[in-house]
N, C-alpha and C positions, 0 to 999 in steps of 0.2 A: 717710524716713518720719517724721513727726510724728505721736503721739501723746499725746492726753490724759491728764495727770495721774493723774485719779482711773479712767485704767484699767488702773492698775499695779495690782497684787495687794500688798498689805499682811503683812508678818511679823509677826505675833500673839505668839509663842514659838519658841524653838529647832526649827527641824524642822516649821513651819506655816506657813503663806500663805491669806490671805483677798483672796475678789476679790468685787467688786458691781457689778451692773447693772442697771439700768434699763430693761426692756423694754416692746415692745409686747404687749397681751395680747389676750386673755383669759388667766388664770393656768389655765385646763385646757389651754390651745394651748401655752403656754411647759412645762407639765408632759409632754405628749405630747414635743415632743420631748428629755427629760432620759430618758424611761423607755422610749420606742416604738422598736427595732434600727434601722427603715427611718427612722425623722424621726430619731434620734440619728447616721448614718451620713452625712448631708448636711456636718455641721457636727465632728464628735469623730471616734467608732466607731460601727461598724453592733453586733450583735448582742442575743440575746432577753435580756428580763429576766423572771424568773418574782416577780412580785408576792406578795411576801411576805416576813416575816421570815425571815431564815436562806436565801430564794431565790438561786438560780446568778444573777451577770451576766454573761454572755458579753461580752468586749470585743474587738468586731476591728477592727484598724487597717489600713487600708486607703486612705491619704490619697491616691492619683489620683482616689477616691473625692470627695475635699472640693476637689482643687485643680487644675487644668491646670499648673500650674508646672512647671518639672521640677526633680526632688530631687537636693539634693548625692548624690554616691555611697554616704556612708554611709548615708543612706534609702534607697536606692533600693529594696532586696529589700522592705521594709517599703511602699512607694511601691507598686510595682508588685505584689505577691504577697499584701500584706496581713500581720499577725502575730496571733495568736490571744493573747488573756490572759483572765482572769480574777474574778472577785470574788465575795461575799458579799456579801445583803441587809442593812444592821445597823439602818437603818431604815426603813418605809414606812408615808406617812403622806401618801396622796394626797387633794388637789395640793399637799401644803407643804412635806410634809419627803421627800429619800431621800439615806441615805449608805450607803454601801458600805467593806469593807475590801479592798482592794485585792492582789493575789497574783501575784507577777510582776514583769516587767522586769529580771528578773537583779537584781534589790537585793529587800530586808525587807518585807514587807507596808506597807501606808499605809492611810491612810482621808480618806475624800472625805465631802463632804456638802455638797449644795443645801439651801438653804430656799429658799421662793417666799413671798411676801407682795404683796398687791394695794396698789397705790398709786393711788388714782382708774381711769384706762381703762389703767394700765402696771403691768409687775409689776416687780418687787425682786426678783432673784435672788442670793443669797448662796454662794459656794462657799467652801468650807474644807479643805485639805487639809492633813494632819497624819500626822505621824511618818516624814517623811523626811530619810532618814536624815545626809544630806552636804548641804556645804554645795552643790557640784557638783549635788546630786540637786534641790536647793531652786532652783539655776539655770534646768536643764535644764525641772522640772514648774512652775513659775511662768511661764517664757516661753512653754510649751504650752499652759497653761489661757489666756493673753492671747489669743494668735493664736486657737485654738479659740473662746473666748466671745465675740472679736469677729464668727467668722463666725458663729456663734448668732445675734447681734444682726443680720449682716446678713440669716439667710436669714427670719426672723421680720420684718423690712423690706422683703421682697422685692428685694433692691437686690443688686449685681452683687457676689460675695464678696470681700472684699479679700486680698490677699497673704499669702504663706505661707510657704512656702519662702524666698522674695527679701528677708521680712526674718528670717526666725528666727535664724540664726544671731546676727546683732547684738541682738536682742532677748535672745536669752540669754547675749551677754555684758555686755550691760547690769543682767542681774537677779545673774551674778556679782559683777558689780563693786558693786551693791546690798550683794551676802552680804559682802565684802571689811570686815572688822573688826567683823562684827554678833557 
């Protein structure tokens, strides 16, 4: 697989990764699906979010959901069953800003955060995620948000979603060996 450059996620600080994209818009259509279970489930996780400060995000993973592929074994309960997590509201500031603190995955809370910004007929989306904790965890969540935000772009393109499974693996040893003396 070939991918472009600037859609590698950027290390900001110890324990943060920023990624950007350029999407199609309208910036209410790219917001819908960052905050709506059913448009967020296409591309990440499905579940609600209660709009507002301090609101539950239900995060379910459920990736047969985003992918035909079929998952290594270690996905696969996750693949096929789905996994329940969790977060907090810590901003909401619709269509531009939401970040969430993150709670779960058997490691230390994190925090996540979109901005959206309009670029002519395209939006700017910015993700940032912060405070995790390893450099492994910085592997693992950097090659998830790649694979993830490309299928965002693709299902906002309408265009056939790209690979998942068949490249992740490589792609997160690509973002270790990234972390390898940082």
């Amino acid at each position: 697989m070939t991918v472009a450059t600037g859609e590698y996620g950027v290390v900001l600080e110890s324990g943060a990764v920023r990624f950007e994209r350029l999407l199609p818009g309208p910036i209410e259509r790219v917001w819908a699906f960052l905050v709506e279970g059913d448009k967020r489930a296409t591309w990440f996780c499905g579940g609600e979010t209660e709009p507002r400060l301090g609101g539950h995000v239900a995060l379910f993973f459920k990736h047969s959901q985003i992918t035909d592929e079929p998952p290594p074994e270690s996905a696969r309960k996750m693949n096929d069953e789905g996994a329940m997590m969790g977060a907090t509201v810590t901003a909401w500031e619709p269509p531009r800003r939401f970040a969430f603190n993150w709670v779960g995955m058997g490691e230390p809370d994190s925090d996540v955060e979109f901005v959206l910004s309009e670029e002519g007929g395209r939006v700017r989306l910015v993700l940032t995620h912060r405070r995790l904790a390893t450099k492994a965890r910085m592997a693992m969540v950097s090659s998830g948000w790649h694979l993830h935000l490309g299928l965002l772009e693709d299902k906002l393109l309408g265009t056939k979603p790209r690979g998942f499974w068949s490249v992740h693996a490589g792609l997160e040893a690509e973002y270790a060996q990234m972390q390898k003396g940082a």
